[in-house]
Backbone as CSV, one residue per row, in Angstrom:
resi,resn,N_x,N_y,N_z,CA_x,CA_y,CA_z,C_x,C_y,C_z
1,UNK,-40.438,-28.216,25.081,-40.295,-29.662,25.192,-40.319,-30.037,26.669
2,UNK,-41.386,-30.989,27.256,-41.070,-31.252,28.300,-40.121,-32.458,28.918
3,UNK,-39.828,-32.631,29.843,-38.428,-33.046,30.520,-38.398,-34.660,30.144
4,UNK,-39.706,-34.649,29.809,-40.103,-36.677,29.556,-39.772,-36.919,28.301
5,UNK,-40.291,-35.621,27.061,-39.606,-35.668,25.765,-38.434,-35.597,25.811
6,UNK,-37.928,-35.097,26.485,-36.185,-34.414,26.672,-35.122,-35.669,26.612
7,UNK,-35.754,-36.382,27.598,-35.144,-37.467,27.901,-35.393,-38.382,27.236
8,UNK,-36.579,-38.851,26.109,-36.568,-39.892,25.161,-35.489,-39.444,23.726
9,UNK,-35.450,-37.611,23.687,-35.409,-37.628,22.307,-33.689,-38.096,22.063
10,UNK,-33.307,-38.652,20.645,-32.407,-38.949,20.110,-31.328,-38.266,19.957
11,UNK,-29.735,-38.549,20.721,-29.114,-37.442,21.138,-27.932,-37.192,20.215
12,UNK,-27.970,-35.949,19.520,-26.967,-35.561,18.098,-25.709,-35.780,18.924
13,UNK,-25.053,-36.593,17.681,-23.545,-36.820,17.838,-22.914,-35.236,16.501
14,UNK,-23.770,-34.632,16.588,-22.778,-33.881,15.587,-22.009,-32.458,15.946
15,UNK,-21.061,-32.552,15.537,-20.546,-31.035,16.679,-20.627,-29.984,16.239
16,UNK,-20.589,-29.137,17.155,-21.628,-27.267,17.049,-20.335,-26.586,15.683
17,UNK,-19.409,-26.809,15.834,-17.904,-26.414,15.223,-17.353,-27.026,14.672
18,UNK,-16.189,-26.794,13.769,-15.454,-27.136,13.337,-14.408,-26.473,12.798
19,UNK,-13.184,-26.974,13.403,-11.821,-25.958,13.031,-10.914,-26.761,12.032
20,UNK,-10.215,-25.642,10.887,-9.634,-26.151,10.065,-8.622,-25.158,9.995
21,UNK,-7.250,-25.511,9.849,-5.937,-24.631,9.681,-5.930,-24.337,8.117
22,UNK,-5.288,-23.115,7.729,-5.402,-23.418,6.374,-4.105,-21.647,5.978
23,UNK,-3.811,-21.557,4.699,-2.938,-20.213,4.760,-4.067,-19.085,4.590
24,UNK,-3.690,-18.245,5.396,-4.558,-16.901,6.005,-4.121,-15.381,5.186
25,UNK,-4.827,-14.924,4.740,-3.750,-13.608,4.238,-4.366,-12.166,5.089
26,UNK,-2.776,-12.558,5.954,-2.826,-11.659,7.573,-1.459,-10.643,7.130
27,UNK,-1.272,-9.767,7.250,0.060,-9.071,6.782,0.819,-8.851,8.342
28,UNK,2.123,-8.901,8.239,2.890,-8.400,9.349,3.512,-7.143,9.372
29,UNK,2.978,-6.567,10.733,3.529,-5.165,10.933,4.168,-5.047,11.651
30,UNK,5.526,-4.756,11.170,6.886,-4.347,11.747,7.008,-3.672,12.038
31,UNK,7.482,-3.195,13.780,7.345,-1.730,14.298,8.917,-1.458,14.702
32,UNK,9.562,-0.350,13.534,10.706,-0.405,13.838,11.166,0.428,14.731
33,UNK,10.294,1.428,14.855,10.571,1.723,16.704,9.234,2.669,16.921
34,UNK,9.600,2.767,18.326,8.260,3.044,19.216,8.335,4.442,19.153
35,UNK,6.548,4.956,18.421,6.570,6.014,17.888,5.156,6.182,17.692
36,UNK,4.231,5.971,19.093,2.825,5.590,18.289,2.223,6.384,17.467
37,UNK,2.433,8.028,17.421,1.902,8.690,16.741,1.792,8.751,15.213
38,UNK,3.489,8.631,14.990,3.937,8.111,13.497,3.222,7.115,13.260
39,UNK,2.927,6.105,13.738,2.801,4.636,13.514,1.295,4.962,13.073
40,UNK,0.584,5.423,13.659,-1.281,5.957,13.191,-1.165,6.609,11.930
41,UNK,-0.404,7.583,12.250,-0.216,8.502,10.901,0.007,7.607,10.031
42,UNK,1.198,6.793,9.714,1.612,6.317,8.466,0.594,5.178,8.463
43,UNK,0.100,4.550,9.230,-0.997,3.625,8.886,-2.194,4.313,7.992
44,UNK,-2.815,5.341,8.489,-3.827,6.464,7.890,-4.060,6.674,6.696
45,UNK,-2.161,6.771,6.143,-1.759,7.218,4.812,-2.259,5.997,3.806
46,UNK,-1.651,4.937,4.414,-1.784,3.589,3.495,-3.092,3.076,3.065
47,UNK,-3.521,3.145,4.358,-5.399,2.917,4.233,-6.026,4.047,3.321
48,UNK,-5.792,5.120,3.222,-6.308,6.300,2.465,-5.978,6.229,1.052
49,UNK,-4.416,5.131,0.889,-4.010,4.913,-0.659,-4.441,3.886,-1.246
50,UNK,-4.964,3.091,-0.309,-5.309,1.681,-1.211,-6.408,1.494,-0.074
51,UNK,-7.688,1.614,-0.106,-8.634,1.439,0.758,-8.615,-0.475,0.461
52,UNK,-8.216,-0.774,-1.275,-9.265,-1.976,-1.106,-8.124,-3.380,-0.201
53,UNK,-7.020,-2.555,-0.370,-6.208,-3.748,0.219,-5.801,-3.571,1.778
54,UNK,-5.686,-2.466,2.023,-5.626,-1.960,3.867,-7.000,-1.826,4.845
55,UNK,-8.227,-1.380,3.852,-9.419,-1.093,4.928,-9.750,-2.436,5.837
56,UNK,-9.899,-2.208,6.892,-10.100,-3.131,8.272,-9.071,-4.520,7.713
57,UNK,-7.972,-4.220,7.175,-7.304,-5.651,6.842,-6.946,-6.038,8.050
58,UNK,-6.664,-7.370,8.570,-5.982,-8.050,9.589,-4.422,-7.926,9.353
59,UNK,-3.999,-7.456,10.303,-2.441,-7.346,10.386,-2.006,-8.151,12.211
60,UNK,-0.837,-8.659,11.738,0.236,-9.214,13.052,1.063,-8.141,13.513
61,UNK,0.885,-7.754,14.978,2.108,-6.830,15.563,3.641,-7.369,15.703
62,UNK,4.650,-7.126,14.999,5.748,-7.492,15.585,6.454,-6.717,15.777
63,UNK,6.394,-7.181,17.438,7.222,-5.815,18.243,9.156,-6.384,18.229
64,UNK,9.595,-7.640,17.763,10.666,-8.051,17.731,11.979,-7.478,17.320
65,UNK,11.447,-6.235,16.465,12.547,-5.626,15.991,12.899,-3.962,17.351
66,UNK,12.588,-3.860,18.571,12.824,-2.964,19.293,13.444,-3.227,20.078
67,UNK,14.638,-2.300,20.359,15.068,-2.599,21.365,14.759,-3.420,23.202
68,UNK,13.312,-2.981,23.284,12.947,-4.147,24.368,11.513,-3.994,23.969
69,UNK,10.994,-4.740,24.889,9.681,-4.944,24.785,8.716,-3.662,25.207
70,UNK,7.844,-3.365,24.475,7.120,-2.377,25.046,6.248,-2.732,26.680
71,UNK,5.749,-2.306,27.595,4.823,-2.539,28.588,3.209,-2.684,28.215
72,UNK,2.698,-3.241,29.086,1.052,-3.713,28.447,0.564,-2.826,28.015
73,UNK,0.459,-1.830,28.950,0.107,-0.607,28.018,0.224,0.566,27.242
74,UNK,1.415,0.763,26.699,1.731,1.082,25.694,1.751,0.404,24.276
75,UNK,1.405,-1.493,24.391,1.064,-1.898,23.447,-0.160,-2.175,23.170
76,UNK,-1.465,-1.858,24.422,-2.832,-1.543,24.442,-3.159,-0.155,23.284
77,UNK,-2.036,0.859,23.747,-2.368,2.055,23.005,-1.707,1.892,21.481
78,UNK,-1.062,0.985,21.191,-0.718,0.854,19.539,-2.214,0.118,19.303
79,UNK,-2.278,-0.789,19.846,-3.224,-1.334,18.938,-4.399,-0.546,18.642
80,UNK,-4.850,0.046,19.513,-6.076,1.357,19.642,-5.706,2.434,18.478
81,UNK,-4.431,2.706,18.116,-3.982,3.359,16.958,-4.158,2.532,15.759
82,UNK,-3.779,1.543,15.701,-3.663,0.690,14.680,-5.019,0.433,14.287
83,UNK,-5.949,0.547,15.284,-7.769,0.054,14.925,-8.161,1.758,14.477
84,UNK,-7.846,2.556,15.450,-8.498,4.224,14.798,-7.899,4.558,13.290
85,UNK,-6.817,4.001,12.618,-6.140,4.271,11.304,-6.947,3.389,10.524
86,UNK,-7.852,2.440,10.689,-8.406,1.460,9.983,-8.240,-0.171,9.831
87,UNK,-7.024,-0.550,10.581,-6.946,-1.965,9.899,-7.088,-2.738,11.497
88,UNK,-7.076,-3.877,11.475,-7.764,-4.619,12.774,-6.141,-5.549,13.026
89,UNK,-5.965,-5.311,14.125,-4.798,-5.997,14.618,-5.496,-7.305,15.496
90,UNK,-4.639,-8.538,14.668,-5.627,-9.911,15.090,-4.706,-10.298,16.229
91,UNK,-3.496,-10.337,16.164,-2.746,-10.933,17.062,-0.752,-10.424,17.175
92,UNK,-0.142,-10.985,18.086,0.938,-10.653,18.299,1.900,-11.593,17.118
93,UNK,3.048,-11.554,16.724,3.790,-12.358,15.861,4.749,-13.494,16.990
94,UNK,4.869,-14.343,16.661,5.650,-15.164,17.588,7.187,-14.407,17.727
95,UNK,7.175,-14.896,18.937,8.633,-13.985,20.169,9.462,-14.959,20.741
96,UNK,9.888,-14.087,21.579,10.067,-14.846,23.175,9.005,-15.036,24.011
97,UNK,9.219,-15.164,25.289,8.118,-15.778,26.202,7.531,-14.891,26.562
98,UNK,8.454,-13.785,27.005,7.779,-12.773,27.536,6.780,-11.989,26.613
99,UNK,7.240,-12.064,25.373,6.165,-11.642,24.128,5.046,-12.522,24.144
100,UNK,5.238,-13.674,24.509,3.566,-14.271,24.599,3.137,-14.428,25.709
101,UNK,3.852,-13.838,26.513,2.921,-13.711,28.026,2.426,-12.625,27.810
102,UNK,2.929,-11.525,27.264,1.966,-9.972,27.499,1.038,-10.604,25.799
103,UNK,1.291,-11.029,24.968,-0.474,-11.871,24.345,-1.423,-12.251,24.963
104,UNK,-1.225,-13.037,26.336,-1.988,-13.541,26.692,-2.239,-12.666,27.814
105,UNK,-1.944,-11.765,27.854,-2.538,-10.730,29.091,-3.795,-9.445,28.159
106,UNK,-2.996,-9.364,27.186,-3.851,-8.172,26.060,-5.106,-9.586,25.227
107,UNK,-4.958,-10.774,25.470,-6.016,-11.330,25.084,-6.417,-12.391,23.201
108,UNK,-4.864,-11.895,23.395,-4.302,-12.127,22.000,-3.719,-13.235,21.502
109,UNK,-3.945,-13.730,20.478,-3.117,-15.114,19.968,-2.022,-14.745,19.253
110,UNK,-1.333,-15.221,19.357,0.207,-15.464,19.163,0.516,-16.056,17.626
111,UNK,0.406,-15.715,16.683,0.468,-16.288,15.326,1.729,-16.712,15.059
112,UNK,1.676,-18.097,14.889,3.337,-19.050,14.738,3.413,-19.051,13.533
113,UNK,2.704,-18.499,12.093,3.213,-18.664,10.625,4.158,-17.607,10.635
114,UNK,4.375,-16.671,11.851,5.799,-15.940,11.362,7.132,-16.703,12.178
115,UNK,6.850,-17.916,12.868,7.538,-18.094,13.423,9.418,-18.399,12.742
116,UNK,9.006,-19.090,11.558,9.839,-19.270,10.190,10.955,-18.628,10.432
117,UNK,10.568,-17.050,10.114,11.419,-15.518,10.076,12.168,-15.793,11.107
118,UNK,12.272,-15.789,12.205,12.744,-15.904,13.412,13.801,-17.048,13.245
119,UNK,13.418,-18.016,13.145,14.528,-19.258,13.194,15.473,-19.116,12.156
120,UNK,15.207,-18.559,10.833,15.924,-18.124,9.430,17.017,-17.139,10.153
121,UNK,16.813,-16.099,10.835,17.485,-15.339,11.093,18.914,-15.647,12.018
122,UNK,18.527,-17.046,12.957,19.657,-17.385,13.285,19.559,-17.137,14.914
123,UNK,18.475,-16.661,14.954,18.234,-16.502,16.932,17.594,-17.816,16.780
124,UNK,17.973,-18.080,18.561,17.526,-18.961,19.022,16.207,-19.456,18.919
125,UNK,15.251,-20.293,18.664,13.443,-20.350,18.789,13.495,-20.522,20.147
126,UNK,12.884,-19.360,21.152,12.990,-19.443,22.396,11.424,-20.663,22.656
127,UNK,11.682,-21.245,23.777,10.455,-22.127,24.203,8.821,-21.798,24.278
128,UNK,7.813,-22.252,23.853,6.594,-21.188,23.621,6.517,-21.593,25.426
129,UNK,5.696,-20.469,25.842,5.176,-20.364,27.288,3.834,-20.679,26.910
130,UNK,3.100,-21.129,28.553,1.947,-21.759,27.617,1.230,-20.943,27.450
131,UNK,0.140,-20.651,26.338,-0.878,-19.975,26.212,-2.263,-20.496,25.958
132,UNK,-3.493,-19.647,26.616,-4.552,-19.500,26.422,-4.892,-20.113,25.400
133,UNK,-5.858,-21.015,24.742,-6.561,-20.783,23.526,-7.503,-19.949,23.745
134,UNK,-6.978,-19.435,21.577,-7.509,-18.216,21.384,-8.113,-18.423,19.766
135,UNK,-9.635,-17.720,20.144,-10.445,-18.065,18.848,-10.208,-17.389,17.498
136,UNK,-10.033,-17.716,16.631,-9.649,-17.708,15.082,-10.218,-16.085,14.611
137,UNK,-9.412,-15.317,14.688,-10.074,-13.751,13.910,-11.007,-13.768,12.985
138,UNK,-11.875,-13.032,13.431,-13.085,-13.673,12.940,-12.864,-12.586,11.308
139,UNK,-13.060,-12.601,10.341,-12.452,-11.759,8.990,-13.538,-10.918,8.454
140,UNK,-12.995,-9.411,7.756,-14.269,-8.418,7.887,-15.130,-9.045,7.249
141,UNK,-16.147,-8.367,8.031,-17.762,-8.366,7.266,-17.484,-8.650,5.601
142,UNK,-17.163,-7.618,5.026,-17.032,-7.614,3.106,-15.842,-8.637,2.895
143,UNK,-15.122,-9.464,3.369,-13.888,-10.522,2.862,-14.874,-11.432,2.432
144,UNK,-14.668,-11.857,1.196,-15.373,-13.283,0.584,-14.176,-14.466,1.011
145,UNK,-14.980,-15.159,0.796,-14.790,-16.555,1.199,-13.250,-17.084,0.316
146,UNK,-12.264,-17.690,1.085,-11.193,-17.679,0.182,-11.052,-19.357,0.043
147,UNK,-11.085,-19.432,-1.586,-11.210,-21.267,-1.714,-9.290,-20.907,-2.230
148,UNK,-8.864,-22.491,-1.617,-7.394,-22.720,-1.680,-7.289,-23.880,-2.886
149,UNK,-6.020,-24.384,-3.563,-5.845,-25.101,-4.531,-4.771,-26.072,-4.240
150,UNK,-5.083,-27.266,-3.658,-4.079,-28.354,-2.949,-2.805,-28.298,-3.763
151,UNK,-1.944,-28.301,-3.146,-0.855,-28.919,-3.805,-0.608,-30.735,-4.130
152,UNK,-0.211,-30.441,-5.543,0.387,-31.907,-6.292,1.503,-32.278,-6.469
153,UNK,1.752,-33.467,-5.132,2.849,-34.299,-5.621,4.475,-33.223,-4.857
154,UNK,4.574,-33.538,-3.007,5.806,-32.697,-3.070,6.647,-32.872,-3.501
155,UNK,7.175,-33.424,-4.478,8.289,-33.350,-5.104,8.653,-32.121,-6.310
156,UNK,7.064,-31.986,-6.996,6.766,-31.386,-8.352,7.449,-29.824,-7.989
157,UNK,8.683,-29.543,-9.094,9.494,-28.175,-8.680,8.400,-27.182,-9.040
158,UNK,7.260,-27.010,-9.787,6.343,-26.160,-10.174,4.850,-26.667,-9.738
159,UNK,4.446,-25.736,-9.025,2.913,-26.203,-8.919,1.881,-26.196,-9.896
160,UNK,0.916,-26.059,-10.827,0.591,-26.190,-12.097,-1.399,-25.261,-12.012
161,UNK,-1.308,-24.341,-12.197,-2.919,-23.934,-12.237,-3.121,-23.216,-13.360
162,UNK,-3.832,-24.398,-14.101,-4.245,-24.029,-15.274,-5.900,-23.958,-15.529
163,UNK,-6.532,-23.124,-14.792,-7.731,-22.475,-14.227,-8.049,-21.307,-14.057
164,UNK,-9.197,-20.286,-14.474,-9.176,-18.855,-13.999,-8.992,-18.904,-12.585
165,UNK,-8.246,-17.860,-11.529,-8.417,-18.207,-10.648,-9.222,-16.454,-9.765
166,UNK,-10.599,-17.181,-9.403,-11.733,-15.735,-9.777,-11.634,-14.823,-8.497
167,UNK,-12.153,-13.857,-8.372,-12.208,-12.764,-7.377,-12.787,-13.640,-6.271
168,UNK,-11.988,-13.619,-5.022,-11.897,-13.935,-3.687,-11.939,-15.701,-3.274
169,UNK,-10.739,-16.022,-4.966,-9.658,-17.438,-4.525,-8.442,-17.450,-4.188
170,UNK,-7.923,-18.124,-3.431,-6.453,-17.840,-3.101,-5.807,-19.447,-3.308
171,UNK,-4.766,-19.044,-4.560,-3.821,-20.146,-4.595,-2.490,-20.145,-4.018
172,UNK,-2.266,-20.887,-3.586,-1.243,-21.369,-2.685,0.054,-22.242,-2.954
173,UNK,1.211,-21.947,-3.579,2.211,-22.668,-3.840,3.199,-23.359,-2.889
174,UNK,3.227,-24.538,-1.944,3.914,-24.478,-0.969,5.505,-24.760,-0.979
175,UNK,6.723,-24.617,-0.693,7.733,-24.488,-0.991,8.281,-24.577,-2.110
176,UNK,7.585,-24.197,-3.186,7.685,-24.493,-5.044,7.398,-23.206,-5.476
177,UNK,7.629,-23.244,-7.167,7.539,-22.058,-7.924,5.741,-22.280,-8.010
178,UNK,5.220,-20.980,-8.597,3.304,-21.633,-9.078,3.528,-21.125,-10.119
179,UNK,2.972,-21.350,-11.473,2.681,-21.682,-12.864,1.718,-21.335,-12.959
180,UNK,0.942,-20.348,-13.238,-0.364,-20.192,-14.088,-0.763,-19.794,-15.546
181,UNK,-1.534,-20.880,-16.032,-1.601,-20.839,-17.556,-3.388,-19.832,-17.733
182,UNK,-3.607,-19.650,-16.873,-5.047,-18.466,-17.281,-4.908,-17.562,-16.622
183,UNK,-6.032,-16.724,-15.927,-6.236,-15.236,-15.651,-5.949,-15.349,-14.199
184,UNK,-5.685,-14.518,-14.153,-5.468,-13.981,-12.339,-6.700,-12.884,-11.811
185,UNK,-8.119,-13.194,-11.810,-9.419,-12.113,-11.988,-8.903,-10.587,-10.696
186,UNK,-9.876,-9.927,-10.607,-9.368,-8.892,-9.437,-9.616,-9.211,-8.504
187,UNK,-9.294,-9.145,-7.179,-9.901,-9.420,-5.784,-9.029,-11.151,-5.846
188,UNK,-8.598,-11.267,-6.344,-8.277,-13.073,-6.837,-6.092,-12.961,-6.083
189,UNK,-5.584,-14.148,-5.136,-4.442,-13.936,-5.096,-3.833,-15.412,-5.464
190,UNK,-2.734,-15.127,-5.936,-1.427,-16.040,-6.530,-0.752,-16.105,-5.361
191,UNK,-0.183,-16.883,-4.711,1.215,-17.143,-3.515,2.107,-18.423,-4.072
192,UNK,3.215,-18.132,-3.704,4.398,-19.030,-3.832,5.472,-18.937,-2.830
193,UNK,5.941,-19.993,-2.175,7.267,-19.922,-1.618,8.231,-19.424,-2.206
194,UNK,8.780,-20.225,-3.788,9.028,-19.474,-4.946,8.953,-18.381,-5.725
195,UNK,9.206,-18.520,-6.971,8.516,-17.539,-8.162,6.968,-18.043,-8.466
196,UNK,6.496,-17.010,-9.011,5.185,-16.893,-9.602,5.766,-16.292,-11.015
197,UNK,4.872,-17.697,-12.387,4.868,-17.456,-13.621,3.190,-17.528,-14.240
198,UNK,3.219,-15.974,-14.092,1.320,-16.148,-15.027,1.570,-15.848,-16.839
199,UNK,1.010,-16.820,-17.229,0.778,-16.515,-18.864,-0.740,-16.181,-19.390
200,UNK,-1.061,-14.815,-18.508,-2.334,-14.186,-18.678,-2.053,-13.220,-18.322
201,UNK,-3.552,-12.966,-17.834,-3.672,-11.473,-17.152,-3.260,-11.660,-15.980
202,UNK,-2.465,-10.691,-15.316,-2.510,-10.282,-13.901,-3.421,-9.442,-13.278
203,UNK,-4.801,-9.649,-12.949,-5.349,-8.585,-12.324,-5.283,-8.371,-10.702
204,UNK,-5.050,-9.512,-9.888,-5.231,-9.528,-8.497,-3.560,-9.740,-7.947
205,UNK,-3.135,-10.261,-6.712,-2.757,-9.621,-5.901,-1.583,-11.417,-6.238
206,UNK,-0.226,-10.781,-6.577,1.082,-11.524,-6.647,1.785,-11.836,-5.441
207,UNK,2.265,-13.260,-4.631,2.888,-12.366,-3.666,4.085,-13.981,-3.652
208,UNK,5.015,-13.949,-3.834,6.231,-14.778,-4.242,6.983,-14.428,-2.933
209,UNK,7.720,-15.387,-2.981,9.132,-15.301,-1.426,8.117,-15.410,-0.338
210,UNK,7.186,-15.959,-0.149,5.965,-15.702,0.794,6.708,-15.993,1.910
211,UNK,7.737,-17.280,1.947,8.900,-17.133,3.453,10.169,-16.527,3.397
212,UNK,9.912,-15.818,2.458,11.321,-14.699,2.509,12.189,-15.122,1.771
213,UNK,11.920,-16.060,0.680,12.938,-16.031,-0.502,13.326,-15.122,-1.003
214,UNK,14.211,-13.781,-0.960,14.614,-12.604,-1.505,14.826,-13.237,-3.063
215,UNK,15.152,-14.279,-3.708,15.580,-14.192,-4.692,14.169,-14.686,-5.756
216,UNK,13.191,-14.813,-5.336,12.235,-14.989,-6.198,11.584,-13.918,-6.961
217,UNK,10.514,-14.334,-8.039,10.801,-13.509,-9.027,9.221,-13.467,-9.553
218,UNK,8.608,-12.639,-9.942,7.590,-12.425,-10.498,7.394,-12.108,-12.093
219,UNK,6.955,-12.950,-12.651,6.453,-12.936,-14.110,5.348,-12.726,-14.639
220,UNK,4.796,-12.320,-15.464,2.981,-12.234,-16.193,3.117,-11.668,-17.508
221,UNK,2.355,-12.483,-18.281,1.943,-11.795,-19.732,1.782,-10.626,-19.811
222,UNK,0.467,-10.239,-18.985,0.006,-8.829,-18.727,-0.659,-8.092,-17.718
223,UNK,0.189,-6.833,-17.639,0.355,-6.798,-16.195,-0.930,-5.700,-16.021
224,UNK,-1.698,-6.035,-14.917,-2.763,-5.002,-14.634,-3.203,-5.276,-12.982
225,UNK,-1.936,-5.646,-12.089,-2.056,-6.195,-10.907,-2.043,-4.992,-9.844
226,UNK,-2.871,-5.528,-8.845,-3.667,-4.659,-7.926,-2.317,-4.350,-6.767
227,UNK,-1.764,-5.908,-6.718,-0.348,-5.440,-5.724,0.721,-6.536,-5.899
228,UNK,1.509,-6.434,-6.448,2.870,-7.733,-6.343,3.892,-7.669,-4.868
229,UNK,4.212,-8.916,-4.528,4.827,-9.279,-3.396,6.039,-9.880,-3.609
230,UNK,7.533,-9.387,-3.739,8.250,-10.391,-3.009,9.042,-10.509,-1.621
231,UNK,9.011,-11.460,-0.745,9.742,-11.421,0.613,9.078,-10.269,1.396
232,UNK,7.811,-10.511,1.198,7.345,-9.253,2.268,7.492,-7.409,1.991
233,UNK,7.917,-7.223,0.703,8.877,-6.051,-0.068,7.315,-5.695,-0.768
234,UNK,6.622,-4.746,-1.015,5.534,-4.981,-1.535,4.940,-3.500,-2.709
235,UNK,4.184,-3.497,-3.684,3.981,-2.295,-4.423,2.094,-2.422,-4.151
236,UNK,1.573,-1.189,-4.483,0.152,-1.594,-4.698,-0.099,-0.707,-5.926
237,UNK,-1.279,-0.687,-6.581,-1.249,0.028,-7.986,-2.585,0.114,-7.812
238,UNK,-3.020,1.572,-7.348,-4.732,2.230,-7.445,-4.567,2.303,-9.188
239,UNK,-3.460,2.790,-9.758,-3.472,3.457,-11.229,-1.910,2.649,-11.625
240,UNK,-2.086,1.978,-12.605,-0.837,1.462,-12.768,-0.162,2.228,-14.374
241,UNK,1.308,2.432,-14.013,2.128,3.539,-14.714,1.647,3.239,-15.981
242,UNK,1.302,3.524,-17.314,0.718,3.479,-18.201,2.446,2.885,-19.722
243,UNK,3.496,2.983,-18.495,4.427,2.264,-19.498,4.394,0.695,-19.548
244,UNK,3.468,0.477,-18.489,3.984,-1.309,-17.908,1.971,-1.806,-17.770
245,UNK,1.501,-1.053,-17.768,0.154,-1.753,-17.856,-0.509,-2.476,-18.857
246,UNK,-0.834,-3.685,-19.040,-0.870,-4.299,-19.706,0.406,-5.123,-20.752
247,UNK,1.089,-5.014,-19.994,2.269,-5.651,-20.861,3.283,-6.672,-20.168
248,UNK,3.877,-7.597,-20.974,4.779,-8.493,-20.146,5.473,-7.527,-19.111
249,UNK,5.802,-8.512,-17.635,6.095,-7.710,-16.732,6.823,-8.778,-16.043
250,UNK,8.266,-8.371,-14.941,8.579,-9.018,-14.406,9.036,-7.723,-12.775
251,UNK,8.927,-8.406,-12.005,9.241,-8.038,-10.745,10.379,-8.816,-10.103
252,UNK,11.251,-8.081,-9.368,12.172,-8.745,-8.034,12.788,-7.522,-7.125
253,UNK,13.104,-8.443,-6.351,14.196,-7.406,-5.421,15.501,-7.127,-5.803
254,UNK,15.815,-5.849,-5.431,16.920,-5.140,-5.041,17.047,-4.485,-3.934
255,UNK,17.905,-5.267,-3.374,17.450,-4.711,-1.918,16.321,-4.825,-0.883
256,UNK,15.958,-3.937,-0.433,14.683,-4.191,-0.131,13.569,-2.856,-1.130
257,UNK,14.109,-2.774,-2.007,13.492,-2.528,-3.144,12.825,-3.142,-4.124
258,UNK,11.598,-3.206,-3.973,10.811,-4.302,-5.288,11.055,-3.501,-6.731
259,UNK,11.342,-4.287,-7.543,11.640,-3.022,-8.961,10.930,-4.193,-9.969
260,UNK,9.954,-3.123,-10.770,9.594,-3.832,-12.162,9.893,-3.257,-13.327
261,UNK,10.014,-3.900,-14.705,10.303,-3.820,-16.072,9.543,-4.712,-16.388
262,UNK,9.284,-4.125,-18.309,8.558,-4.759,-18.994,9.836,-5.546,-19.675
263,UNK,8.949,-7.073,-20.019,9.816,-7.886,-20.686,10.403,-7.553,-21.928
């Protein structure tokens, strides 16, 4: 195009991007102490037991539970462990300051959906320091596309999905119980702040207490689920026990023990 076309042609108002916030399913990894070798190893194990739910999954580092902070590079060399075991470390979990200053030195965004945990617990929410913007993890190659299911009406104590909900949708219950009256397909996830009640199949991935309600509770007609969640407490099932497969099923905590029975 030359510079005379350039300058007549009609100039797009439309923009190259577009960013949208939305719930992410990023898991948090709690490092209860500094041990990088263990920490590869037992990552290794997990990825080797459940390829379809650990391979290159996105996980959050939270270094919050150690006695101090690790140095830049010793948390350069976790993450280099954490990528050689298989799963892709997207970002740091929200801290203190000094935790998001060494983010923004390793290049990293600072993920505030754990910020919750932190304030629940009764520490202070220290002040964010400022940080960098930092571009959105980009999600593996093989992750399908995850469609979400608005919530109706905050008041409503139950959210209501009475829809198959198919391999690589994610429904979303926000501070409420979720209700599902059809199938839960495989590759397909259920979330609730609350309990989760399916009156179908369970084939895909349960995950209740999503902000740490310890007392929520997992229900399903029939159980043939890939992994149930409550409060972060979690099971996965390559082969599920042949007393409870396919049959009414309920899950909760004890402890930080997830325990299931058939109804």
């Amino acid at each position: 195009m030359s510079a005379r076309d350039a300058a007549t042609a009609p100039l797009s108002l439309e923009p190259v991007a577009e960013i949208k916030f939305g719930q992410v399913g990023i898991a948090n990894l709690k490092l209860k102490k500094l041990d990088a070798q263990a920490l590869e190893a037992e990552l290794r194990d997990k990825v080797a037991g459940a390829q379809k739910l650990f391979l290159r999954a996105p996980v959050v580092l939270d270094l919050s539970h150690l006695p101090s902070l690790p140095d830049l590079a010793t948390v350069r060399d976790l993450l280099e462990r954490i990528h050689r075991a298989g799963m892709l470390a997207v970002g740091l979990s929200y801290g203190t300051s000094e935790n998001e200053r060494l983010a923004v030195e390793l290049g990293l965004p600072v993920i505030a959906k754990f910020r919750a945990a932190y304030e629940r617990s009764g520490a202070q929410a220290p002040e964010p320091a400022p940080v960098a913007a930092a571009p959105e993890p980009t999600p593996a190659p093989a992750a399908k596309a995850v469609e979400q299911t608005a919530v109706v009406g905050a008041d409503a104590a139950s959210q209501l999905q009475d829809k198959p909900v198919r391999s690589g949708q994610q429904v979303y219950a926000r501070g409420r119980d979720l209700t599902v009256t059809a199938l839960v397909g495989n590759g397909a996830e259920v979330i609730a702040d609350g309990s989760i009640h399916v009156y179908g199949a369970l084939r895909g991935r349960a995950l209740a207490g999503a902000q740490g309600d310890t007392r929520a509770r997992i229900f399903c007609q029939e159980f043939h689920a890939e992994l149930v969640s409550i409060a972060g407490q979690y099971r996965v099932f390559e082969d599920i026990p042949a007393d409870i497969r396919g049959k009414p099923v309920q899950a909760w905590l004890d402890g930080d023990k997830l325990l299931l029975k058939k109804l």
